[in-house]
Every structure is written in C-alpha cells, then in structure tokens.
DRENLOLO-866170 format. One record per residue (C-alpha): residue number from 1; y, z, x; chain; residue in one letter. Coordinates in Angstrom, 2 decimals. Each point is the difference from the previous one (the first is absolute). Layout:
<sites>
   pos        yy        zz        xx   unit   code
   NUM         Y         Z         X      A      A
...
</sites>
This chain:
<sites>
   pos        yy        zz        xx   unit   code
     1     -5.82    -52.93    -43.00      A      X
     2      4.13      0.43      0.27      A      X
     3      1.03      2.13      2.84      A      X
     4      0.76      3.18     -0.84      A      X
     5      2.60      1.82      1.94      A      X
     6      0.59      4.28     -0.13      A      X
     7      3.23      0.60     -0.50      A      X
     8      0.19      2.75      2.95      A      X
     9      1.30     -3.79      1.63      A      X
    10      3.46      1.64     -0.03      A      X
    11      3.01     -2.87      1.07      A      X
    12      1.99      0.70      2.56      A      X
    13      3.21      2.31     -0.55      A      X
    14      2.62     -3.41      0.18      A      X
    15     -1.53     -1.73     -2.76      A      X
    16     -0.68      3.41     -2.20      A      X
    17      2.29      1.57     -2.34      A      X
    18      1.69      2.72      0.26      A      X
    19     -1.79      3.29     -0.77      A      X
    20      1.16      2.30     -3.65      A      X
    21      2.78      2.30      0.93      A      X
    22     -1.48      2.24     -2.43      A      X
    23     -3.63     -0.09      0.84      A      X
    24      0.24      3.20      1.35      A      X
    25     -2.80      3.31      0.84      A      X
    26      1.77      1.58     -2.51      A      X
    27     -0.41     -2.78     -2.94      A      X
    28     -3.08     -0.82      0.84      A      X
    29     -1.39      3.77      0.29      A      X
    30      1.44      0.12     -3.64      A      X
    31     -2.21     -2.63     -1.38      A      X
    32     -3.11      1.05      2.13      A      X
    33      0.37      3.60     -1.56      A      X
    34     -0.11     -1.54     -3.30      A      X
    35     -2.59     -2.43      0.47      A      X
    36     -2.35      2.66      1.59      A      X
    37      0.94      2.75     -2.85      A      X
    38      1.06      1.83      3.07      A      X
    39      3.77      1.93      0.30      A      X
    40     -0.84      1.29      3.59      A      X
    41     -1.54     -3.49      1.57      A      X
    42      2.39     -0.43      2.89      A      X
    43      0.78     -3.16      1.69      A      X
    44      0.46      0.32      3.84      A      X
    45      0.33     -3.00      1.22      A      X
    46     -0.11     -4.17     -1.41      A      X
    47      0.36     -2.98      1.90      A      X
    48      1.70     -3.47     -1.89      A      X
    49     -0.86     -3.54      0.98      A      X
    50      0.45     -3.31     -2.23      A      X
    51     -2.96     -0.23     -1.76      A      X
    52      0.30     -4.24     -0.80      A      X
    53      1.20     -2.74      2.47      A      X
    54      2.78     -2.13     -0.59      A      X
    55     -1.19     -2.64     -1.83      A      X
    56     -2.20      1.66     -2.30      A      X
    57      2.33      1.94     -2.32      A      X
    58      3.34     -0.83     -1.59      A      X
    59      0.73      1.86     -2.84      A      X
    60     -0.55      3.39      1.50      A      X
    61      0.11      2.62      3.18      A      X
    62     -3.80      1.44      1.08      A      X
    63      0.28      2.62      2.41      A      X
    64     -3.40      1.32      1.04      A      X
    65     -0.05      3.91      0.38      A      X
    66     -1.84      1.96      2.25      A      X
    67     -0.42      3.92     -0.62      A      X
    68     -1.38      3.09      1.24      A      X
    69     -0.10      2.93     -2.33      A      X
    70     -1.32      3.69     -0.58      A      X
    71     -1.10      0.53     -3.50      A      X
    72     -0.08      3.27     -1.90      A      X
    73     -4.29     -0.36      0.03      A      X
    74     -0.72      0.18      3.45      A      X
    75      3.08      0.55      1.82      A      X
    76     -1.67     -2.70      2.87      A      X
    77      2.36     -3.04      0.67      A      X
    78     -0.98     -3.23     -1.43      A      X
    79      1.11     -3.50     -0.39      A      X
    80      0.53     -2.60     -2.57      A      X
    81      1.63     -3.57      0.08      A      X
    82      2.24     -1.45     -3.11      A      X
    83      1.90     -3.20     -0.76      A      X
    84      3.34      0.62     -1.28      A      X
    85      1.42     -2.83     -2.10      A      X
    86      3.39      0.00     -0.65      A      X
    87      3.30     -2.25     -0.88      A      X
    88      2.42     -1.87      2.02      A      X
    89      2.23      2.74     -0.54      A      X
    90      2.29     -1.29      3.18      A      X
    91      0.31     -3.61     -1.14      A      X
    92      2.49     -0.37     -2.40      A      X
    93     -1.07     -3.88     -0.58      A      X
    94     -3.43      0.54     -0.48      A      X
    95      0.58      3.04     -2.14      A      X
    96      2.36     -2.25     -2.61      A      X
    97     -2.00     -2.70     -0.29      A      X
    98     -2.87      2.03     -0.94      A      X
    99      1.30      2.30     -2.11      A      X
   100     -0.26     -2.12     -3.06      A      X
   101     -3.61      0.13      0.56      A      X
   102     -0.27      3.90      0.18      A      X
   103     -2.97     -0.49      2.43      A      X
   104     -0.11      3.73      1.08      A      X
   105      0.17      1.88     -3.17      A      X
   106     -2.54     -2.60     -1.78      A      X
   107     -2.51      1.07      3.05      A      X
   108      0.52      3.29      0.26      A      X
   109     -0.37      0.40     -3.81      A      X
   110     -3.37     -1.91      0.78      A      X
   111     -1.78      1.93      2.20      A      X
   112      1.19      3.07     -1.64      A      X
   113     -0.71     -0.40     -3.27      A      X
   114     -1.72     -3.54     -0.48      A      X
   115     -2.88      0.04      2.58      A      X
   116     -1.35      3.57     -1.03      A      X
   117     -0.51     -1.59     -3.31      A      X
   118     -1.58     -3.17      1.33      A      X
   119     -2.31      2.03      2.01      A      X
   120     -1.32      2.39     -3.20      A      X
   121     -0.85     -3.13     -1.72      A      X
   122     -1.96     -1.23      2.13      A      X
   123     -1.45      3.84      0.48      A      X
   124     -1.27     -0.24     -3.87      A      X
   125     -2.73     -2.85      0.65      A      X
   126     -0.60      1.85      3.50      A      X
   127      1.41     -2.61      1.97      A      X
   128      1.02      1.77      2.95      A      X
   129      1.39     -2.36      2.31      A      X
   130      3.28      0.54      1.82      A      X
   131      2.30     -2.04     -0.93      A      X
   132      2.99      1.50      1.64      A      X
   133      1.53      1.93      3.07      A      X
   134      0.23      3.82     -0.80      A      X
   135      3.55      0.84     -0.99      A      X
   136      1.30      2.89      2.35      A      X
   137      3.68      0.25     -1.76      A      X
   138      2.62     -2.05     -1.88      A      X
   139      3.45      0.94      0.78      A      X
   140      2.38     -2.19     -2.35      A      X
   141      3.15      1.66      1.47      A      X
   142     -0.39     -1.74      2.87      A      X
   143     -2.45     -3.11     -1.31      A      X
   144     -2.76      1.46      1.86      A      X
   145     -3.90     -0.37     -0.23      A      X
   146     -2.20      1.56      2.60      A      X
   147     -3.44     -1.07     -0.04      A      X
   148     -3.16      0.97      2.14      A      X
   149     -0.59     -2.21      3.17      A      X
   150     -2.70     -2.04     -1.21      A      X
   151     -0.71     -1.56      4.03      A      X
   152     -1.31      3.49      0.67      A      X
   153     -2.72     -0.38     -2.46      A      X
   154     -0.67     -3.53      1.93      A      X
   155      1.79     -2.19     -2.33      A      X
   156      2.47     -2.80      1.58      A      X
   157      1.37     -3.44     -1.76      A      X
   158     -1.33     -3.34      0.76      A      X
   159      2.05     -2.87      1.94      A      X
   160      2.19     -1.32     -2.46      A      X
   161      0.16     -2.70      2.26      A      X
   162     -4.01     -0.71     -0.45      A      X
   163     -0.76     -0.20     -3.70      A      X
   164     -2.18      2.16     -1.76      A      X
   165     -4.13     -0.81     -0.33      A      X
   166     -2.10     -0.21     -3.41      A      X
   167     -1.44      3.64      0.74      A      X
   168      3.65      1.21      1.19      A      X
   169      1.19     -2.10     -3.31      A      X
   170     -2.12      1.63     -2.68      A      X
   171      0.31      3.38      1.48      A      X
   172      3.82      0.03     -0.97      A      X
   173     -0.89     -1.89     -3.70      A      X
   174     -2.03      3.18     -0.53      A      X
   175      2.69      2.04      0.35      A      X
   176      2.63     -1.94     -1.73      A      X
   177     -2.12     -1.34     -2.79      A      X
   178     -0.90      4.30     -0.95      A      X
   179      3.91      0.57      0.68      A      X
   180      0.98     -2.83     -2.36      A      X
   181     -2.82      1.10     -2.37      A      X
   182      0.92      3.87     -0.13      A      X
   183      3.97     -0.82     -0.35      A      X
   184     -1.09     -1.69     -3.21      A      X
   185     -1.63      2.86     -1.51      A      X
   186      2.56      2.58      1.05      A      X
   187      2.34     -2.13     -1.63      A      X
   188     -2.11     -0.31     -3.52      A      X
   189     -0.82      3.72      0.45      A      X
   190      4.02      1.15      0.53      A      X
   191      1.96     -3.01     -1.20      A      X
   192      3.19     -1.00      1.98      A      X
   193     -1.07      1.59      2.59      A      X
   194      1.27     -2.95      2.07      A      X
   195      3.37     -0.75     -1.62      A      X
   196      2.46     -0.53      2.53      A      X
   197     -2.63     -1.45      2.51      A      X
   198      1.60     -3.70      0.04      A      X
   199      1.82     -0.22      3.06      A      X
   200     -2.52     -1.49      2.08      A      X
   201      0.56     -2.80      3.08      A      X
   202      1.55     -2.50     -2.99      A      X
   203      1.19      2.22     -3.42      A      X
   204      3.09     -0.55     -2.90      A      X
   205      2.10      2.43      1.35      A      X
   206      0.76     -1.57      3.60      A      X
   207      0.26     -2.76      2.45      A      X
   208      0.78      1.53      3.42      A      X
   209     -3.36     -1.12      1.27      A      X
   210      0.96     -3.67     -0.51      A      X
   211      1.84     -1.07      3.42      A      X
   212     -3.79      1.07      1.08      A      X
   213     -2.02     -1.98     -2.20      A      X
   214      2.47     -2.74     -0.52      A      X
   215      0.28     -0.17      3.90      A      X
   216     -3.67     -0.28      0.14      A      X
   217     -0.18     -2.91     -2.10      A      X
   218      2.88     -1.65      1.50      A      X
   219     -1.04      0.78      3.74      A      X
   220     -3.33     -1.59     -1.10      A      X
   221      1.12     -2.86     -1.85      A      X
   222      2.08     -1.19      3.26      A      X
   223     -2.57      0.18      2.38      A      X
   224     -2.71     -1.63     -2.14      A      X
   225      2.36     -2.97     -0.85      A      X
   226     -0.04     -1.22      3.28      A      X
   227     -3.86     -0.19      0.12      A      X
   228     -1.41     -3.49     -0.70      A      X
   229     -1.44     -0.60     -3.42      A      X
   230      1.42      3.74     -1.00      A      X
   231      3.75     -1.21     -1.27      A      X
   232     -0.83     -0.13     -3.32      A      X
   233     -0.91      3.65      0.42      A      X
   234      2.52      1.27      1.88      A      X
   235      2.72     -1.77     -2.71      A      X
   236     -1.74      1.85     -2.70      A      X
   237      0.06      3.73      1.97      A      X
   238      3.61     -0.79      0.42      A      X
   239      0.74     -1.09     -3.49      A      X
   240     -2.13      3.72     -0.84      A      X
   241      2.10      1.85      1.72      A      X
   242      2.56      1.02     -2.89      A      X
   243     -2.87      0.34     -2.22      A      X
   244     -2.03      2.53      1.88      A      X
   245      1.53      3.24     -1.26      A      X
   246     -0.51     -0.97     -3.40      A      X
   247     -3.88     -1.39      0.26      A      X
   248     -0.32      3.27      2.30      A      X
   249      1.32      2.07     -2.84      A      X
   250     -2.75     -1.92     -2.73      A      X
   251     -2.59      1.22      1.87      A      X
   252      0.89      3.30      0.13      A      X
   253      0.64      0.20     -4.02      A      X
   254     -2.74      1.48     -1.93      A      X
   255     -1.57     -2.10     -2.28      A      X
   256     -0.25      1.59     -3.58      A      X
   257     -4.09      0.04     -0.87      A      X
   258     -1.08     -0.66      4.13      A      X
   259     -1.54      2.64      1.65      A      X
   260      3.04      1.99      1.99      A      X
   261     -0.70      2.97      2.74      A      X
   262      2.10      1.39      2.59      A      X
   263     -0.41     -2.55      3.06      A      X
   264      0.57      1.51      3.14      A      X
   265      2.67     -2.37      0.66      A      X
   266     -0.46     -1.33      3.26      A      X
   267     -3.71     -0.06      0.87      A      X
   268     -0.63     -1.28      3.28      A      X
   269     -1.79      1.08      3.30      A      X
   270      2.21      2.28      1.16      A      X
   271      0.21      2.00     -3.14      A      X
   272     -3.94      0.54      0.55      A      X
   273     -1.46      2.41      2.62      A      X
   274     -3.53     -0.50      0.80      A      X
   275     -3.02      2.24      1.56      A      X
   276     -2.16     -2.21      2.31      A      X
   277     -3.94      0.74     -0.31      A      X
   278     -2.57     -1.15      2.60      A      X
   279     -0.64     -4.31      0.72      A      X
   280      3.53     -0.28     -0.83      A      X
   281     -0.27      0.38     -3.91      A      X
   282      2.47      2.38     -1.48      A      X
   283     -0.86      3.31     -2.13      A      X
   284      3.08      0.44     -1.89      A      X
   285      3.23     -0.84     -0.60      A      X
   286      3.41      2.02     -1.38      A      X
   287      3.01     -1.88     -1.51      A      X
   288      3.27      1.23      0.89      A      X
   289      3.75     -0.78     -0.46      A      X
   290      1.05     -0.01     -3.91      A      X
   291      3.56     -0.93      0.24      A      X
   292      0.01     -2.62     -2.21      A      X
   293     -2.42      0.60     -2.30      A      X
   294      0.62     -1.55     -3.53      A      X
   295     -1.56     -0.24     -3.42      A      X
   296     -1.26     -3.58     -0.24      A      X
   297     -2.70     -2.17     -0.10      A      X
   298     -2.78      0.48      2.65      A      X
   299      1.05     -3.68      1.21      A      X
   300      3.00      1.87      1.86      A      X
   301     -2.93      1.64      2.97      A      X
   302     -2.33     -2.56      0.03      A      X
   303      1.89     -3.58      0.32      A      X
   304      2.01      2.49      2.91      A      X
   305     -3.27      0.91      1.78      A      X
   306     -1.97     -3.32     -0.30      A      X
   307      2.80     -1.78      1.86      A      X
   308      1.55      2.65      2.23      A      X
   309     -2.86      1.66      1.72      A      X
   310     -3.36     -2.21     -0.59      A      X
   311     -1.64     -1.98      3.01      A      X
   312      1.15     -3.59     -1.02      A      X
   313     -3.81     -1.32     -0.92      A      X
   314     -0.35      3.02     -2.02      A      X
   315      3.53     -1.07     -2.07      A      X
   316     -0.65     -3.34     -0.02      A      X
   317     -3.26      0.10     -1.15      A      X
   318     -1.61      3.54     -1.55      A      X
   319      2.90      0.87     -2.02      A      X
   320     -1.73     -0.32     -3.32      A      X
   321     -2.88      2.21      1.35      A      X
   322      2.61      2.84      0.99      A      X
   323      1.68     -0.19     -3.76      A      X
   324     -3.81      0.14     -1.62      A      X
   325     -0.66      3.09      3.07      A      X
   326      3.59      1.57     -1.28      A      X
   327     -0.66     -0.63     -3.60      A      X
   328     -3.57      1.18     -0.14      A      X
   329      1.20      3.19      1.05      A      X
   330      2.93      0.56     -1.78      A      X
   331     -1.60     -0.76     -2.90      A      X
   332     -2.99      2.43      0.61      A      X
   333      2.65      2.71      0.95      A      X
   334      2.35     -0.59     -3.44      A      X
   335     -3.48      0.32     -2.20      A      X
   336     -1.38      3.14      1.70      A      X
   337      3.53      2.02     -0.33      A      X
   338     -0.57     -1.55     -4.43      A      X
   339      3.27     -2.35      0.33      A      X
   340      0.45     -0.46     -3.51      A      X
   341      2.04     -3.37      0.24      A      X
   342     -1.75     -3.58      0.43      A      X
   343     -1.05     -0.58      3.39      A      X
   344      0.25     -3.54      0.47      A      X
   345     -2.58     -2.60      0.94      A      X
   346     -0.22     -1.22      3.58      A      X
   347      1.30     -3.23     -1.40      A      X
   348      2.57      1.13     -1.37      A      X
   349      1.34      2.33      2.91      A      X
   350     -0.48     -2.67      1.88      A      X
   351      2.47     -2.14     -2.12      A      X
   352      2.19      3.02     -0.06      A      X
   353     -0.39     -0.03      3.80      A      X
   354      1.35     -4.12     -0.21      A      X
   355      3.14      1.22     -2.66      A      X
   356      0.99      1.83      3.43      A      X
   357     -0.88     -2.16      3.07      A      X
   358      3.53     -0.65      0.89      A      X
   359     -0.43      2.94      1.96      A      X
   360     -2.57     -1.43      2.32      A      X
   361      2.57     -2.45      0.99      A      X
   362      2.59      2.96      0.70      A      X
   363     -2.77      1.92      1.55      A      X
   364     -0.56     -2.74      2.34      A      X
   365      3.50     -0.14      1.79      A      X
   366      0.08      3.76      0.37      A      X
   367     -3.12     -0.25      2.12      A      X
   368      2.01     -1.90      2.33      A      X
   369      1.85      3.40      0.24      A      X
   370     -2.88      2.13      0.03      A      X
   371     -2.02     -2.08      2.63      A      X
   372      3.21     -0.03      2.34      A      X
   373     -0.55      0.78      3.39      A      X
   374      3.63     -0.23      1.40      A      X
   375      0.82      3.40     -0.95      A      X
   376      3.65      0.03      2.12      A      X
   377      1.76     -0.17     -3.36      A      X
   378     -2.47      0.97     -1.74      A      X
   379      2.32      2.33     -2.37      A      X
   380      1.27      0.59     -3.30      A      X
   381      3.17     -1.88      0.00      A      X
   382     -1.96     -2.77      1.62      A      X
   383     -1.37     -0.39     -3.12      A      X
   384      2.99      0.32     -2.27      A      X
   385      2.63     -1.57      1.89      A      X
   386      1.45     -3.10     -0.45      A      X
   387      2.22     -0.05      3.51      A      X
   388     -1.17     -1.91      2.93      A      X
   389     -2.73      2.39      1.21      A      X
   390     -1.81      0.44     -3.47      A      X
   391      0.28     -4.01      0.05      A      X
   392     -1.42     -0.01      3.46      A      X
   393     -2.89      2.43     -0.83      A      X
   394     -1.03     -1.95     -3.64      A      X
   395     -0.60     -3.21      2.78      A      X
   396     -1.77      1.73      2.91      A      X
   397     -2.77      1.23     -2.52      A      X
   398     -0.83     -3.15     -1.38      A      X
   399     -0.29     -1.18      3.03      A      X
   400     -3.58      1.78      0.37      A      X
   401     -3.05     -2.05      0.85      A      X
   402     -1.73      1.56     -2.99      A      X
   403      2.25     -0.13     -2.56      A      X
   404      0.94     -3.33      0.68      A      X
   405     -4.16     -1.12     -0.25      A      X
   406     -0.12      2.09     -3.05      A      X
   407      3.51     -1.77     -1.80      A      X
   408     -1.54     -3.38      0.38      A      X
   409     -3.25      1.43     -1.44      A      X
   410      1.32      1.60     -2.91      A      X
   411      3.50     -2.36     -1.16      A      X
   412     -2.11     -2.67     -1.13      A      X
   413     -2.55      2.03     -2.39      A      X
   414      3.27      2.08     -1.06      A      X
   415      1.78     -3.08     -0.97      A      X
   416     -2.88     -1.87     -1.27      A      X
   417      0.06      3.89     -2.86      A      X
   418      3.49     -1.19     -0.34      A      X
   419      1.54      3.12      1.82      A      X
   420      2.36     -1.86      1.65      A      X
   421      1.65     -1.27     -2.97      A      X
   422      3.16      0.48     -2.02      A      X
   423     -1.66      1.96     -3.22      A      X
   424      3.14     -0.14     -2.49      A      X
</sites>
C-alpha cells in the first residue's frame, strides 16, 4: 500500500510560511461561538503551526490551529484542532495571477452552500458516507475556510511520491463517482445551479496559467529530444507548445448532450485524506481542496487521477477496470437519486472519456510536478515564472528517475492516439 504520512509532520519554521496576521483568539473565538451555538464559549489559549510542507501546496496558506476552550455546557476546558485555509493575501504576484480564476470565492461558496446539498442527496437513498471534512466557518471577508482537523480522527495523505494502490484507487472513485453523480442531479433538480463554474485549471476567460503548462511542455520536450530514438517526440512536444492552451481549453468545454457534473478540478492524492484500517487496507477516504472545481465532463478527474497519482502498473495496465469500477458506481448512484436524463452506456462514456484524453497527456507532465522531491523552490512563482529560476525549476523536475521511466512509457502510446499532433 502507498505510505501514508499524518500531517502532525510539521516543516521546519525556514521553509514554512508565514503565519495569518489575523488568525487571532479573538477571530477564532468568534467562529467557535457560532459553530457551537454558544455566545459565552471562550477561547483561552490556541497555538498555530503550518499545517502542509513546502512542496505539497501552492495555491493556498494551511495553518493548523490548536485550541483550548471553556464552553458555556460545562464550563471544563477543552481542546479542539482546525485547519485554516486561507489566500496569499501577502503575495501580490500570486494574488494577480489568480484572481481571474476566483479560486477562493468559488470554494468557499462550495462548502457553504454546494456540499450541504451534495450530502442530502445522498441522505435520500440513505447513503451515509462522508464525503467531506466538517465545515467549522467560511469567512469571505478575509477568503477564509476553517475546517475540522481530520489527522485527529486518524486520517493522513498518502506519499504523493509512491502512487496510489487498486484498494487506495477505488476508495477515492467511490467518492468521486457519488460526487460527480449527485452534482448532476442537483443540477437537473435546481437548474443553473452551476453557471459561472468554468474557470477551472484551463477555461475561456484566461490564460495566466500558461507560462506553467506551456513551460511544462517545453521543459519536457527539451530533455526528451536528446534521448535516443525519442527526437521525433520531443520535436512534436515542442511544436505543441503554442497549442496547449487551446487543446487544454477543449477539454474543459462542455459538450452539448455528454454527461457534465461539477469535477473537482484537480483530483489527485493530495486532495484525498485517508483512514488506515488493520493489514494495511484503508477504511475510508475524504476528498478535500475544491478550488478549481468546474462544470465539465467527468473526463476532467479521472484522466488527472489515472496519470498523476496511480502506481505505474496500475496506469499502464488496469485503467479500463478503474473507468468500469468509476462508472459502475456513478451510474448506480445517478439511478437511485431518479436522474431523469439518459445515462449513457459504458461504451459510450468510454468514447466520451477518448473525446477528452488530451488531458492524460497534460496530466502526465504535471506529475512531474507533483512527484517532485526537490522542494527548495518548490513555490508558486516557480511555477509561473518565466525568469531564470522558474526555467531552472521546470528542468530539475524532469530530471526525476520516475518521471523520466514513466515519459518513455507513456510518449509512445500517446503519440501512437495522435496526442502529440497538430489537430487544426
């Protein structure tokens, strides 16, 4: 099974950020009292520590909170733990280039008014798994969501760096195919619902993402065209590279009469939090992170899990067994809640899955990204940037063992589906 790490692994204060000037006893008493129904709970004293390494997290700051309190019902001390999630509220760079993508606002509105939904569908067939972290508060003055501390009900993330198993694997399809399933019916039950939800990792309405993704392919397209026998490959990444944006975009564009639901938007590994049972099997898992969630085709999550966070015989070989696994379910889920539109054949999703695979080629790059373990630059403008550094960066993690083994793997079956090609 993947390694699964408890995110009490706290990094060290040098390569942390900088702790919420704001996160204060006095805010955070204020959303305890309303959480708890309670105008007298009094918070006497917290404790703040990043809650993810560097490395791990780019588009957001996690600060773990620690808290001793005295509620109105017992008037004994006790403690809870929270993550607070909030923006990059100090960096003006970050904060511009992702403001066309209104990341914050499109998650808060989420878990505030989207999930409770989710979850009450799934209530009416009495499904009652969780699906989600409890939601403590949502503060949009400040771009705030503070959540419960899920590694103090034992669960933790796997090693990105590992890949996920079959068992770890279908565990998380569960959970996205009944996400994907309920987000359809909401949006049949209270149509448009989602409007506005189409600014995901590629959208219409910008391209500020593009030194990344256009960096990938470029970084990648150099290395591999110095490999014997790859050239060919490497000349056709490099002739991609003012193409991506655009293909990127066609995937993300519904497709009038396909089967659309809101995708999570960037499902993979670390956006899943698992609870471990005995032998090394896991009980449960709870997805997390919804920042770029985006009304699309179900193609968006799964070509983005099966190559970012699979072990590699798994994606090479079983990925038709996880779509049937995913589809199965989703399809079980969408009947039970009386979906009223056609549900499409297995065949047929799986051709809508193929309308969409350029996204397994994207998918594959950013792993290099996600799999990185040289985590000194590991930052947000290290991914944006186009100066020296950001160059630097783009190199150093396709330089990894793994994702070089996996590139040579994978570029021959992608060009042999003619992803690699000029489409116009």
């Amino acid at each position: 099974m993947p390694e699964c790490r408890n995110s009490d692994n706290i990094p060290t204060k040098d390569e942390s950020q900088q702790n919420p000037v704001w996160l204060t006893k006095d805010f955070l008493q204020e959303k305890l009292r309303i959480y708890f129904k309670d105008p007298s709970l009094e918070v006497i004293s917290m404790n703040l520590t990043p809650a993810i390494p560097k490395g791990e997290n780019y588009a957001s700051v996690m600060t773990r909170v620690s808290v001793e309190y005295i509620p109105k019902s017992s008037r004994e001390p006790r403690t809870g733990s929270y993550i607070v999630k909030s923006s990059f509220e100090g960096d003006d760079i970050a904060c511009e280039l992702m403001k066309p993508y209104d990341i914050y606002n499109r998650e808060m509105i989420i878990y505030q008014e989207i999930i409770p939904k989710l979850n009450a569908l799934l209530n009416e067939i009495g499904d009652t798994d969780k699906m989600f972290p409890e939601t403590i508060a949502v503060e949009f003055d400040r771009s705030v969501i503070i959540f419960e501390d899920l590694s103090k009900i034992q669960y933790a993330m796997c090693d990105r760096t590992k890949g996920l198993d079959m068992e770890h694997a279908k565990l998380c399809l569960r959970k996205l195919a009944k996400m994907h399933a309920t987000s359809a019916v909401l949006n049949e039950r209270e149509p448009g619902i989602f409007e506005g939800y189409d600014r995901g990792l590629f959208n219409r309405h910008t391209n500020n993402y593009s030194p990344f993704f256009e960096g990938l392919v470029e970084a990648c397209g150099k290395m591999v065209s110095q490999w014997d026998d790859f050239k060919e490959y490497g000349e056709k990444m490099l002739a991609l590279k003012p193409k991506v944006m655009e293909y990127g975009n066609q995937v993300f564009d519904p497709i009038e009469g396909h089967l659309n639901v809101l995708a999570h938007g960037d499902f993979w590994v670390n956006n899943a939090m698992f609870n471990e049972g005995p032998n090394e099997h896991p009980n449960d898992v709870i997805l997390i992170d919804f920042q770029y969630s985006v009304w699309g085709s179900p193609a968006i999550d799964l070509h983005w899990f099966f190559n970012t966070s699979l072990r590699e015989e798994i994606r090479l070989h079983q990925q038709d067994e996880l779509f049937q696994y995913y589809y199965n379910i989703f399809a079980e889920t969408l009947n039970a809640l009386g979906f009223k539109a056609k549900i499409p054949s297995l065949h047929q999703f799986l051709l809508h899955m193929t309308e969409k695979s350029f996204y397994a080629l994207i998918s594959s790059l950013v792993q290099a990204v996600q799999v990185n373990d040289q985590t000194e630059d590991a930052d947000f403008h290290a991914l944006m940037g186009e100066d020296e550094r950001a160059l630097n960066f783009k190199r150093i993690i396709f330089q990894n063992e793994k994702v070089q083994k996996n590139l040579k793997r994978l570029l021959p079956m992608f060009d042999r589906k003619g992803l690699l090609d000029d489409r116009d």
